[in-house]
C-alpha positions as CSV (number, residue, x, y, z in Angstrom):
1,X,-1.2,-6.8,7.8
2,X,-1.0,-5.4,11.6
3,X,1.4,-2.8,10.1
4,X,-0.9,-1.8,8.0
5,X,-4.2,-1.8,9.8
6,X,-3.4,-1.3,13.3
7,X,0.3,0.8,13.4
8,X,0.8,5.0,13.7
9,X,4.5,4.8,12.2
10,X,5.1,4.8,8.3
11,X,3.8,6.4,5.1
12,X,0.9,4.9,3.0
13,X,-0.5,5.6,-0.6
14,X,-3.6,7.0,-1.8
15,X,-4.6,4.0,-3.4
16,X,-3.5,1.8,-0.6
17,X,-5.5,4.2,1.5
18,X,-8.4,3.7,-0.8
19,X,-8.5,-0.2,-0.4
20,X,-8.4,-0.1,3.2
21,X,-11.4,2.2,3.3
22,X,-13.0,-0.5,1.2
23,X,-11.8,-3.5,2.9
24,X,-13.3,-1.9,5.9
25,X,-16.7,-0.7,4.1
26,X,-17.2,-4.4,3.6
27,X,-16.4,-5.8,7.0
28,X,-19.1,-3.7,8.2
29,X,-21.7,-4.1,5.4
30,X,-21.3,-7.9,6.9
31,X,-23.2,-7.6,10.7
32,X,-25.2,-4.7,8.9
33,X,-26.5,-6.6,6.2
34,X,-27.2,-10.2,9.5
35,X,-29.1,-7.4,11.5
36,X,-31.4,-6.3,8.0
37,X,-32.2,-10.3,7.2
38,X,-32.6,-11.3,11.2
39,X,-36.3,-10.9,12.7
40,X,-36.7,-8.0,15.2
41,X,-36.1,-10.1,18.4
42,X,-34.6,-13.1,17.3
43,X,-30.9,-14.2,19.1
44,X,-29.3,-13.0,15.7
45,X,-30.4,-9.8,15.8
46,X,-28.2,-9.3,19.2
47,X,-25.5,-11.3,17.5
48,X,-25.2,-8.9,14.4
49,X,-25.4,-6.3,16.8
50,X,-22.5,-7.4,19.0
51,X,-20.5,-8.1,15.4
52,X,-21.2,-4.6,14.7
53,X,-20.1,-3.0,17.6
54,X,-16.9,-5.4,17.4
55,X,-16.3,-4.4,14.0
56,X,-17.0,-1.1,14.3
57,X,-14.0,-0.3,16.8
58,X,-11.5,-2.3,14.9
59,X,-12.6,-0.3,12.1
60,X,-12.4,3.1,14.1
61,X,-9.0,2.5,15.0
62,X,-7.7,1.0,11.9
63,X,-9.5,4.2,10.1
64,X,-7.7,6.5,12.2
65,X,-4.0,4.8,12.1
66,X,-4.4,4.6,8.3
67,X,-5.4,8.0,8.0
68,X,-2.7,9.0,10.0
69,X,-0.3,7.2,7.5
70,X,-1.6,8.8,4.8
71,X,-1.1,12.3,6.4
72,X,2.2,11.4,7.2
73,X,2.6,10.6,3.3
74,X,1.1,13.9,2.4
75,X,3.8,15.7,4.1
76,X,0.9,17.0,7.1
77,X,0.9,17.0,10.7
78,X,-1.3,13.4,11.7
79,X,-2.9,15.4,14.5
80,X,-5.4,16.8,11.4
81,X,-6.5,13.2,11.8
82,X,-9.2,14.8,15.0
83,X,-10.7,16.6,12.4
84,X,-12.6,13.4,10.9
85,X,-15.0,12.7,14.3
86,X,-16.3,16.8,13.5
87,X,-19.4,16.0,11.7
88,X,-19.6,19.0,9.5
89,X,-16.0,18.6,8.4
90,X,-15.0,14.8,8.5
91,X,-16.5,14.7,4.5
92,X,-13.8,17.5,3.7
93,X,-11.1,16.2,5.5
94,X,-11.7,12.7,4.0
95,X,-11.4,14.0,0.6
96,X,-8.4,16.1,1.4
97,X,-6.5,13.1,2.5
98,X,-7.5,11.2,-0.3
99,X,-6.5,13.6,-2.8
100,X,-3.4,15.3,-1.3
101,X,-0.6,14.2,-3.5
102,X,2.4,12.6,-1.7
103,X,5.6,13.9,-0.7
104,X,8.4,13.0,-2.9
105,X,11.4,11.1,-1.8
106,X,11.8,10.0,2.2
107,X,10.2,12.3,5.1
108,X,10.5,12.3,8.6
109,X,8.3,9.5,8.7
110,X,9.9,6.9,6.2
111,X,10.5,6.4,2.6
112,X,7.6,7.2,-0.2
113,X,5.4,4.2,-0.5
114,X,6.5,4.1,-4.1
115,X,10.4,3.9,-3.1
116,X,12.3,0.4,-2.6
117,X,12.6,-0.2,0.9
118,X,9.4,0.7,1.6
């Protein structure tokens, strides 16, 4: 799991790409949905808060590392990974990693995701 979530080195899948996104989408529908239900200045509107805040930087860098991975998968330099804090371009750049088919066989960065020994 810390591979996965937290690590620059390796390939990952689309679709293993895709469930992280979601995974993470639901972490942080959690403090979200606390801070909607809490009164205005109540204790547990600070505490959803604070659990947004925590979430949302394990989620930045997970986001990022994963994305990375999944450049690395699509054969592309994981640099292009800056391009997702430009406002006007993240939307684009989220789809083209998402839809960029994989590079067959190993790469520089490991085997396919699909390979034994992955």
């Amino acid at each position: 799991m810390r591979w996965l979530l937290f690590s620059v080195y390796g390939r990952l899948s689309r679709k293993t790409y895709a469930l992280t996104m979601l995974f993470w989408t639901a972490v942080l529908s959690i403090p979200v949905s606390a801070a909607v239900q809490a009164d205005p200045d109540s204790g547990a509107m600070a505490m959803a808060g604070f659990g947004f805040i925590f979430s949302f930087l394990l989620a930045a860098w997970s986001i990022a590392v994963t994305s990375i991975k999944r450049l690395h998968d699509a054969g592309l330099p994981g640099i292009l990974v800056g391009v997702l804090v430009i406002p006007a371009a993240s939307f684009f750049m989220l789809l083209i990693i998402m839809l960029w088919p994989s590079v067959k066989g190993p790469n520089k960065h490991g085997p396919g995701p699909d390979q034994p020994g992955y």
